[in-house]
Structure formats: structure tokens, C-alpha cells
DOPA-772719 format. One record per residue (C-alpha): x, y, z. Coordinates in steps of 0.001 Angstrom, whole numbers, padded with zeros to 6 digits, always signed. Example, Ala and Ser with C-alpha at 12.3 -4.5 7.8 and 13.67 -1.06 7.14 Angstrom:
+012300-004500+007800+013670-001060+007140
END
This chain:
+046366-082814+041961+045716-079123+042795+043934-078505+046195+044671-074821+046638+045439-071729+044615+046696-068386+045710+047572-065755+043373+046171-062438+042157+042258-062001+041102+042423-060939+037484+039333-061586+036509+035514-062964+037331+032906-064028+035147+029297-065275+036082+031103-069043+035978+034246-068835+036265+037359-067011+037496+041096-066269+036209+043721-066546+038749+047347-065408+038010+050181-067217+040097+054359-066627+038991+052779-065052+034690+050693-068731+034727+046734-067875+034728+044515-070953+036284+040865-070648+035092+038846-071962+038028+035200-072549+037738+033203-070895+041024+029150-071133+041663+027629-067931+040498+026510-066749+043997+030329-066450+045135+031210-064855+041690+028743-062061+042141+030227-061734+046190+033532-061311+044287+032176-058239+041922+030583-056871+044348+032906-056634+047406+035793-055378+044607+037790-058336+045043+039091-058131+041503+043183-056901+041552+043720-058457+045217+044897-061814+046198+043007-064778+047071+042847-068453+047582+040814-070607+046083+040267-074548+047787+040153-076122+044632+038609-079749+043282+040730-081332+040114+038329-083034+037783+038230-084561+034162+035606-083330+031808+034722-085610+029614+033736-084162+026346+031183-086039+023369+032499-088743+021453+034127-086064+019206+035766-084251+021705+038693-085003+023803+038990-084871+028083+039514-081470+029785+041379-081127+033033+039346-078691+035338+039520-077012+038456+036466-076012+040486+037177-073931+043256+035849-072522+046923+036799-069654+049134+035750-071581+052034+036583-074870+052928+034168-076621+054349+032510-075293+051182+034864-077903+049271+034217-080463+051509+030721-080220+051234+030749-080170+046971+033541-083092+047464+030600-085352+049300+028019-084104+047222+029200-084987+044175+029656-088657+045187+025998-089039+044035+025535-090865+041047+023827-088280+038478+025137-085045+039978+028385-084370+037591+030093-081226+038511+027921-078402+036336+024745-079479+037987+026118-079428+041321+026976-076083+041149+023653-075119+039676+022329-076771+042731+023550-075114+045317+020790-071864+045254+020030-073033+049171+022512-072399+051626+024741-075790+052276+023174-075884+056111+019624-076164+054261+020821-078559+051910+021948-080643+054630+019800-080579+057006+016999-082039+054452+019470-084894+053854+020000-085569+057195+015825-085504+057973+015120-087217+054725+013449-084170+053097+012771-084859+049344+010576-082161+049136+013579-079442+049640+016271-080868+047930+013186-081486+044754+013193-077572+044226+016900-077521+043672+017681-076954+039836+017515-080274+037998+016822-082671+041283+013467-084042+040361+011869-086192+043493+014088-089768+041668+017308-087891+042528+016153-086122+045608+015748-089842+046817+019068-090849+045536+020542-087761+047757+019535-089113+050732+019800-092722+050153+023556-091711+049367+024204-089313+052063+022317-089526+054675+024286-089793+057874+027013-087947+056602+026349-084294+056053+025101-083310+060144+028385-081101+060389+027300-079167+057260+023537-078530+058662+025678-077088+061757+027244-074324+059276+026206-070775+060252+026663-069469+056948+023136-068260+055555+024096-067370+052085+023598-069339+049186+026500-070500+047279+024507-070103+043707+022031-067891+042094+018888-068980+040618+018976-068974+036879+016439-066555+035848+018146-066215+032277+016065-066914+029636+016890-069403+027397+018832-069015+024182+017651-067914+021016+018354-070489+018011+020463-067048+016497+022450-066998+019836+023481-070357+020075+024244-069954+016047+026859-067079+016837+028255-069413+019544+029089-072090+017112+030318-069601+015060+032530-068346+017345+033651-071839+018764+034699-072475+014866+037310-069762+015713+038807-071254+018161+037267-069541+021363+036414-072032+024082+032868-073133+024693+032570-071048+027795+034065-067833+026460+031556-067915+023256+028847-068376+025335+030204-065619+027883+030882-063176+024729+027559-063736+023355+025977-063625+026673+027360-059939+027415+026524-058606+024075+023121-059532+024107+022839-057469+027691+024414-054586+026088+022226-054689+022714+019331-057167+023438+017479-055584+020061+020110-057882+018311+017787-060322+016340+020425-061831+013315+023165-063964+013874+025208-061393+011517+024396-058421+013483+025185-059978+016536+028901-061382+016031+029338-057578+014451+028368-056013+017670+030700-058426+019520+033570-057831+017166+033199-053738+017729+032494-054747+021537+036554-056711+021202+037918-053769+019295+036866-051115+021661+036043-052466+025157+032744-050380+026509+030576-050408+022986
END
């Protein structure tokens, strides 16, 4: 089990971050919100530490399990996701997409059986909002205490993918990049050149992008 992880910042993504501890590099998966806080207050090159949950991903019937780390900078941060996650229907990846309302907000409509709020979280229709309270209620008061006003995730305002990006991804996953870092790659090229339109052009762009960082 892995609870904790210190070592230098050597890179953030949008979903995930690389930490690297004695030449070994632990990819921990952070909500987007405290990503962006990372970028943006420079954080990259210094050392931090990560509160970190270990989890099993279970892949499709094809696919084998996949040890993962999710990780916090604060935490009563972890302690919060820890609970939260308890819920029957919230699996890790939705969890962090819900999490666009500060954890004291989040609480606080658990504790005074708000469906309402915890409906406009991403993918908590007013079945699960239910299920959130029927689960936790009682237990999350010290969270709605929290002063911290900032929310932990951004709302996705992506559009969704075209049927030519998600073709460049499988391409790309058939050689042998992970699932994350095809999406990632194709997600970054198509802010650089988003008058791509072929599947062709577009893993050409991203292989001149590889060959000369800054295209």
C-alpha cells in the first residue's frame, strides 16, 4: 500500500502527474482543478508530496488489472475522496470528475440531505444523489467545516471527440502508448492544430509535434 509520495515534480498533465523518487517515476492521477494550481503556481521542478489512494483498475474482459495511485496535496482532501468513494456507483474516474464544488459544499448538501446540489455534479443524476446521502449522511460534518473555497476539479467544457480523434487514439494505443497518453497526445495536438480533420493528418502532426517539441 502507498499512502504518501515525496519526490521531485517532473511533470503535470490535465489528469495526471509524474513524480520522480531515488530514478523510479510514480504516475499519480490528480483532479484537474489541483493540476492546473500546479501549472500555474510553477510547481513543476520542486518537490512535493502527494497523500496518495492505492486502487485496482479493472480493465474489460480483454484487458488485464492496473495498479493505480490517485493522489492529494491535502489531506483531509484524501480523506474526504476515501469516504466518498464508498458509494456504490462512484468508481474512482467519476469521483474525480465530481468534485467541480468545493468539498465543504459537497458536504454540507450531504449532511442537509440536498439532492438538488450534489444532482449538478458531473454524472450524479437525482438516483445517485439519493444514494450519496443515504450512504453518507452523518459522516461528512467535519468536511462541510473545511475553509477551503476552491474546487478540487474543473468543469469539463471539452467538447467531445471526433470519430477521427478517437481513430488516431486507437491507432496510437496499437503502438503501445497507454490509453491516457494517446488520448493526452491527441488531445494537445488538436489544441495546437484544431483545422486537423483526417485521422492521417493528425497522427503526422503528432509525430512532427514528438520529433521537435514546440511544432
Amino acid at each position: 500500500m502507498i499512502s504518501r509520495i515525496r519526490g521531485n515534480l517532473s511533470r503535470v498533465t490535465d489528469s495526471y502527474v509524474l513524480v520522480e523518487n531515488g530514478g523510479v517515476y510514480y504516475e499519480v492521477m490528480v483532479p484537474s482543478g489541483l493540476a492546473e494550481r500546479l501549472k500555474e503556481n510553477g510547481r513543476t521542478g520542486q518537490e512535493v508530496t502527494f497523500e496518495t489512494i492505492y486502487y485496482i483498475e479493472a480493465g474489460d474482459k480483454k484487458s488485464n488489472h492496473y495498479p493505480k495511485l490517485v493522489g492529494f496535496t491535502d489531506p483531509i482532501d484524501k480523506e474526504f475522496f476515501s469516504l466518498f468513494t464508498q458509494v456504490p456507483g462512484l468508481g474512482v474516474k467519476k469521483a474525480l470528475k465530481c468534485l467541480v464544488l468545493p468539498i465543504r459544499e459537497i458536504a454540507t448538501a450531504i449532511e442537509t440531505k440536498d439532492p438538488g446540489t450534489l444532482s449538478r455534479l458531473p454524472g450524479v443524476g437525482g438516483r445517485l444523489a439519493e444514494k450519496i446521502i443515504a450512504e453518507l449522511n452523518g459522516k461528512t460534518a467535519k468536511f462541510a467545516l473545511s475553509r477551503t473555497t476552491e474546487a478540487l476539479s474543473k468543469k469539463d467544457s471539452t467538447r467531445p471527440p471526433q470519430p477521427f480523434e478517437k481513430e488516431a487514439v486507437e491507432v496510437l494505443i496499437q503502438l503501445q502508448y497507454k490509453q491516457h497518453e494517446a488520448e493526452e497526445m491527441v488531445r494537445s495536438a488538436m489544441k495546437k492544430n484544431p483545422k486537423v480533420k483526417e485521422v492521417e493528418e493528425l497522427i503526422s502532426f503528432i509525430f512532427r509535434n514528438e520529433l521537435q517539441p514546440g511544432v
